[in-house]
NUMIPA-473240 format. One record per residue: residue in three letters; x, y, z of N, C-alpha, C, CB in turn. Coordinates in steps of 0.02 Angstrom, whole numbers, padded with zeros to 5 digits, always signed. Glycine has a CB too. Layout:
// residues N
ALAXYZXYZXYZXYZ
...
This chain:
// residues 138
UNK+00613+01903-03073+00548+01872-03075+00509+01891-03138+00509+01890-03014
UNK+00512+01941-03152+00466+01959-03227+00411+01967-03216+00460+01913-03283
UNK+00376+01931-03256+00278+01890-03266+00291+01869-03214+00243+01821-03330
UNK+00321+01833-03148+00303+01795-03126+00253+01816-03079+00346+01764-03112
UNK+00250+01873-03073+00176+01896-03026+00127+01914-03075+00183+01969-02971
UNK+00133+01890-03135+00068+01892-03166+00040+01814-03166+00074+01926-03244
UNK+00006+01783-03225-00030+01732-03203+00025+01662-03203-00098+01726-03252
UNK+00081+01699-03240+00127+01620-03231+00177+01650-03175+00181+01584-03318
UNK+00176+01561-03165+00223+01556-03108+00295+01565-03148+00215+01480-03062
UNK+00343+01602-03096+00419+01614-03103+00451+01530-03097+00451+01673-03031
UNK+00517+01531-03128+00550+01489-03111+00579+01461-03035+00586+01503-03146
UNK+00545+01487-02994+00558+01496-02914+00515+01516-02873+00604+01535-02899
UNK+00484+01503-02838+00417+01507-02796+00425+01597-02746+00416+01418-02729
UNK+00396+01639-02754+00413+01689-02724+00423+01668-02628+00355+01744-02749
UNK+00468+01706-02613+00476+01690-02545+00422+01742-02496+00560+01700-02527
UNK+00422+01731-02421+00403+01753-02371+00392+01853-02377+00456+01718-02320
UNK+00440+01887-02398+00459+01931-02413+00430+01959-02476+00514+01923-02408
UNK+00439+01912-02546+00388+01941-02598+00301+01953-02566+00389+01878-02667
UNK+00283+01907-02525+00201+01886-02516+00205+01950-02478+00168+01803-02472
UNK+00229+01948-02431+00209+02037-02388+00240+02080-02420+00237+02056-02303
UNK+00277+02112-02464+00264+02172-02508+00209+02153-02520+00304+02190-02566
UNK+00185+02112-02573+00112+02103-02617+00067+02122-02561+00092+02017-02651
UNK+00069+02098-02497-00009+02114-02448+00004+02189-02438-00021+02067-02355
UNK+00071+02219-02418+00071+02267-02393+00050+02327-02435+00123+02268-02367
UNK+00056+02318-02505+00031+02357-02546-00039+02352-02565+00065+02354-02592
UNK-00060+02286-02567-00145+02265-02556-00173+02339-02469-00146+02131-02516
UNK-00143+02335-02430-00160+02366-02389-00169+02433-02400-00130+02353-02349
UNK-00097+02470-02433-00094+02525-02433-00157+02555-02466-00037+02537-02455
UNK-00183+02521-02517-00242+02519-02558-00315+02527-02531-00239+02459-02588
UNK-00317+02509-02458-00375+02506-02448-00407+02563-02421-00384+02460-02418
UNK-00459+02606-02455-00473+02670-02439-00501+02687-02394-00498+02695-02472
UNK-00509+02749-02380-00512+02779-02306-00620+02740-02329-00481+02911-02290
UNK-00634+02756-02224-00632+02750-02168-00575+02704-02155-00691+02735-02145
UNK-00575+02660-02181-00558+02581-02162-00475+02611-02152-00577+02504-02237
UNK-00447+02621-02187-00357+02627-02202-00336+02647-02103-00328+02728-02284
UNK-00388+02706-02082-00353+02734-02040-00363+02682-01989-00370+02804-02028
UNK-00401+02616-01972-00402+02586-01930-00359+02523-01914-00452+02581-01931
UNK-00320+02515-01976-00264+02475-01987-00193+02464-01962-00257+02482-02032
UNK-00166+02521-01929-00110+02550-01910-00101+02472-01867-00114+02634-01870
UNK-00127+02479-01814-00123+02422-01778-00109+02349-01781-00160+02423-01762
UNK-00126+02333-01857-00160+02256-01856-00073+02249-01872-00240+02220-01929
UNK-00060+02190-01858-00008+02150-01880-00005+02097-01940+00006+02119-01829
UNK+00033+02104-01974+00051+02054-02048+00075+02019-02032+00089+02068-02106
UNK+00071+01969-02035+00115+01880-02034+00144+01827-02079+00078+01835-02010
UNK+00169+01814-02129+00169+01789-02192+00200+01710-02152+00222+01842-02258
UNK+00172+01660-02147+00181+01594-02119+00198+01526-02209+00085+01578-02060
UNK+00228+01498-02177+00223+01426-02249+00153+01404-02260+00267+01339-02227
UNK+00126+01379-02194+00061+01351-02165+00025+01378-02119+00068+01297-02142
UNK-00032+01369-02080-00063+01383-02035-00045+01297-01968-00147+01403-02075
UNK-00028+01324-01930-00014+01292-01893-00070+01228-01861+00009+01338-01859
UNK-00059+01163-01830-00115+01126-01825-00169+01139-01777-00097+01071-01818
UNK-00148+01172-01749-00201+01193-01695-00250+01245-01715-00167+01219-01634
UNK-00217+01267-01743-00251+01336-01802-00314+01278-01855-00154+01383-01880
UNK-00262+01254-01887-00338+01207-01924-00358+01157-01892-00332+01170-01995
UNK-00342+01148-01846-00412+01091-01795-00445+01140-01777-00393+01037-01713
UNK-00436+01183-01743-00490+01240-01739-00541+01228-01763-00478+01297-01764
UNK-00514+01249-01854-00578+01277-01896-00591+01230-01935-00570+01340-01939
UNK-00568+01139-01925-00602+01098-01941-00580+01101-01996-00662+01099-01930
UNK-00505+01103-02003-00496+01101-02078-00428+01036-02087-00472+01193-02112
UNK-00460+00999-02132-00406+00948-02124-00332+00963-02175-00443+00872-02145
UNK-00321+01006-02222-00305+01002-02280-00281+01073-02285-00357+00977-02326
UNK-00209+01079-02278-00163+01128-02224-00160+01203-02300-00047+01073-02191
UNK-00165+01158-02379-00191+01207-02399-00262+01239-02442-00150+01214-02419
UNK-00310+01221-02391-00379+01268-02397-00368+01311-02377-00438+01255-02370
UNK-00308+01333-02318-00323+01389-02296-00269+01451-02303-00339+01374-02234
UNK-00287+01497-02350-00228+01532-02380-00204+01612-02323-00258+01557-02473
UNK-00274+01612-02284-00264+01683-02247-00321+01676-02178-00288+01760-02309
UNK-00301+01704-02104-00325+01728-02067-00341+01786-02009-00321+01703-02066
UNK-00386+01809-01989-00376+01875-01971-00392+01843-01879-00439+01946-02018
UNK-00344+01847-01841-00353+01822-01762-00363+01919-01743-00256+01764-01714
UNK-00424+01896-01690-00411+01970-01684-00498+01974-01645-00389+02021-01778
UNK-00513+02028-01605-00589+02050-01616-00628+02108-01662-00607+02067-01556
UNK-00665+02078-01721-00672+02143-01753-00685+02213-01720-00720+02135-01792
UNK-00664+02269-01751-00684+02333-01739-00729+02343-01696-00701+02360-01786
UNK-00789+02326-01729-00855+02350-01689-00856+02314-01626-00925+02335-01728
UNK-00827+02261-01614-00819+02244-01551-00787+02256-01479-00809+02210-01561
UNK-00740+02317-01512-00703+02318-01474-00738+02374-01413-00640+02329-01511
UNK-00672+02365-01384-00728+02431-01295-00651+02469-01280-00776+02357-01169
UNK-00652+02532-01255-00612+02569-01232-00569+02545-01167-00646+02622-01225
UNK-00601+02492-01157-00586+02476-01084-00540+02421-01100-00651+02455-01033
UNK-00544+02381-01171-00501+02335-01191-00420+02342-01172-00512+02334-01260
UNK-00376+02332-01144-00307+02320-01132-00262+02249-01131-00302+02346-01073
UNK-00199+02272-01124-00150+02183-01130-00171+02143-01172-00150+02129-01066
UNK-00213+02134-01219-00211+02090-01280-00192+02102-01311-00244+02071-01308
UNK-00175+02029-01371-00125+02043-01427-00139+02097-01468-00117+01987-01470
UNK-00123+02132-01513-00154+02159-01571-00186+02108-01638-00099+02205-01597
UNK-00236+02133-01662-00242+02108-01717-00211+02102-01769-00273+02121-01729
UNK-00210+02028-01773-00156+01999-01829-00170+01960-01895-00116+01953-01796
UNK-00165+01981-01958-00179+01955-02049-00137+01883-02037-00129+02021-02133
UNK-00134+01830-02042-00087+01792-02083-00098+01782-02130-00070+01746-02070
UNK-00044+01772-02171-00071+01746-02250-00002+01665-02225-00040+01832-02355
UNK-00023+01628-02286-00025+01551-02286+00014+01538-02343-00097+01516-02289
UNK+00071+01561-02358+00121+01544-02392+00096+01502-02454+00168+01510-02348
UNK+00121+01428-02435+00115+01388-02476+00039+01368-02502+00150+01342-02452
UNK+00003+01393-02467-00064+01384-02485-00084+01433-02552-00108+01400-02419
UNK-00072+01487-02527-00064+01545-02578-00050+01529-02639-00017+01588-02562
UNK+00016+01505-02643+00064+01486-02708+00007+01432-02748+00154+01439-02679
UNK-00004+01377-02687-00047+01307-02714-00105+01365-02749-00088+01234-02634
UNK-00125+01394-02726-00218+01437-02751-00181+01474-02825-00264+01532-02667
UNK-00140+01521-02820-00068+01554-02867-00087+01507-02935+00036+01531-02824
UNK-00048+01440-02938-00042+01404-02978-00096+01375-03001-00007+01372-02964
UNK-00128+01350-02964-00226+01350-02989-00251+01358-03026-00269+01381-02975
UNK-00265+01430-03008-00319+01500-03036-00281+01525-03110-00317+01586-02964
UNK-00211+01521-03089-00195+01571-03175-00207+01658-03148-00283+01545-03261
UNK-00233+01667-03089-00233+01740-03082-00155+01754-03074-00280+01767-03017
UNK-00153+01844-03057-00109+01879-03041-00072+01856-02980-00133+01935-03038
UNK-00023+01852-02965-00009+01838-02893-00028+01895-02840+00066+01825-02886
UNK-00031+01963-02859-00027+02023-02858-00138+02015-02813+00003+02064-02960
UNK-00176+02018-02875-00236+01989-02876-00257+01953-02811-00238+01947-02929
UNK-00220+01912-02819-00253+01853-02789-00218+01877-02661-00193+01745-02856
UNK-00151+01886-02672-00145+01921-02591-00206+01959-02591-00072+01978-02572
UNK-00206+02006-02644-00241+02083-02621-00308+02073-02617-00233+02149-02676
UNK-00334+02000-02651-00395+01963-02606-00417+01944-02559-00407+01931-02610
UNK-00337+01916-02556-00354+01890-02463-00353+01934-02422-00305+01843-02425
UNK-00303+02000-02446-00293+02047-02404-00354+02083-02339-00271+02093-02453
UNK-00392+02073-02431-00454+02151-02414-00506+02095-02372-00511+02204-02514
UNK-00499+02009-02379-00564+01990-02356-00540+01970-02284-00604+01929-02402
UNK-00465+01962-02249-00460+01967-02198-00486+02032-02157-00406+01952-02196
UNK-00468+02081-02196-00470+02161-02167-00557+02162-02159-00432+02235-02237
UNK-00593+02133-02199-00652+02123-02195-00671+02079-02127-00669+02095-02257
UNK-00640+02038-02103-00639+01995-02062-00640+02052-01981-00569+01942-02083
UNK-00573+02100-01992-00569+02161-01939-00616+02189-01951-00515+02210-01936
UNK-00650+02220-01984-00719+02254-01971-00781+02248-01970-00725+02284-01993
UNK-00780+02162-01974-00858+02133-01968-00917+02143-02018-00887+02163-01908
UNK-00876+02125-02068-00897+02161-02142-00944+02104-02169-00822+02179-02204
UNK-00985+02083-02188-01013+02051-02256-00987+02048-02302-01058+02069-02280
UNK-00992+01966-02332-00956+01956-02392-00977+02007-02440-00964+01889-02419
UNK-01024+02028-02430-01067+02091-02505-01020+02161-02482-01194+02119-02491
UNK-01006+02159-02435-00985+02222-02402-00886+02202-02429-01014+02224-02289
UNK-00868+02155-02430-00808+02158-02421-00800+02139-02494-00779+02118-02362
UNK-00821+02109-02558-00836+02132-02620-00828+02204-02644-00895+02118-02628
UNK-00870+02248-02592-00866+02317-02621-00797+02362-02593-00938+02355-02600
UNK-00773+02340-02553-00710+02348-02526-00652+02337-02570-00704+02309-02475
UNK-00657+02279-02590-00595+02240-02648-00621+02273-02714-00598+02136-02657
UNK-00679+02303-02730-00674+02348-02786-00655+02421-02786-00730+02345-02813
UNK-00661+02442-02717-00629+02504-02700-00548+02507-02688-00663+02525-02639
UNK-00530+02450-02649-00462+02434-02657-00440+02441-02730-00450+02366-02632
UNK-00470+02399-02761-00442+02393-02861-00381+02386-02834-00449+02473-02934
């Protein structure tokens, strides 16, 4: 691959497997309080978001949507909580790549964006709040 996780695309679209190294190291990145509450959440690396997933959120256009965090944030949660799923990241494959080719960013950059603003998503963060997160991530 080379550059190809820099702003040009490789001769071959990274697969399922490149995108979660890239998140999983976006994760490893994210500094404590936050890191230790992560153990739990689940990674998902999908092509698309499924249709029920974007009728949901009213989205017609399978790639607007590059990442989601299903889950109840942190602060929501209660001790008494049991038998539900764990909280789960997807990231959106081909959407990704489509945003990838776009922007001209990093490929690298651009997961570890979505990464930190899903993870933002688990802790009920503000976009101002989850900004300062993705600069602590770096």
């Amino acid at each position: 691959m080379g550059s190809g996780m820099s702003g040009q695309a490789p001769s071959h679209a990274p697969d399922a497997a490149a995108i979660e190294a890239l998140a999983r190291d976006a994760l490893a990145r994210i500094p404590e309080p936050f890191a230790t509450h992560l153990g739990d959440v689940v990674l998902l690396v999908e092509e698309f978001a499924d249709d029920e997933t974007l009728d949901g959120l009213g989205i017609e256009d399978p790639f607007a949507l590059t990442g989601l965090y299903h889950g109840r944030p942190i602060g929501e949660k209660s001790a008494f909580d049991s038998g539900g799923l764990p909280d789960r990241i997807h990231l959106y494959r081909r959407a990704i790549l489509d945003e990838w080719c776009d922007t001209g960013v990093s490929l690298q950059a651009l997961v570890s964006h979505i990464v930190v603003h899903e993870v933002g998503h688990h802790f009920g963060l503000s976009d101002a709040d989850m900004h300062a997160l993705e600069d602590a991530a770096g």
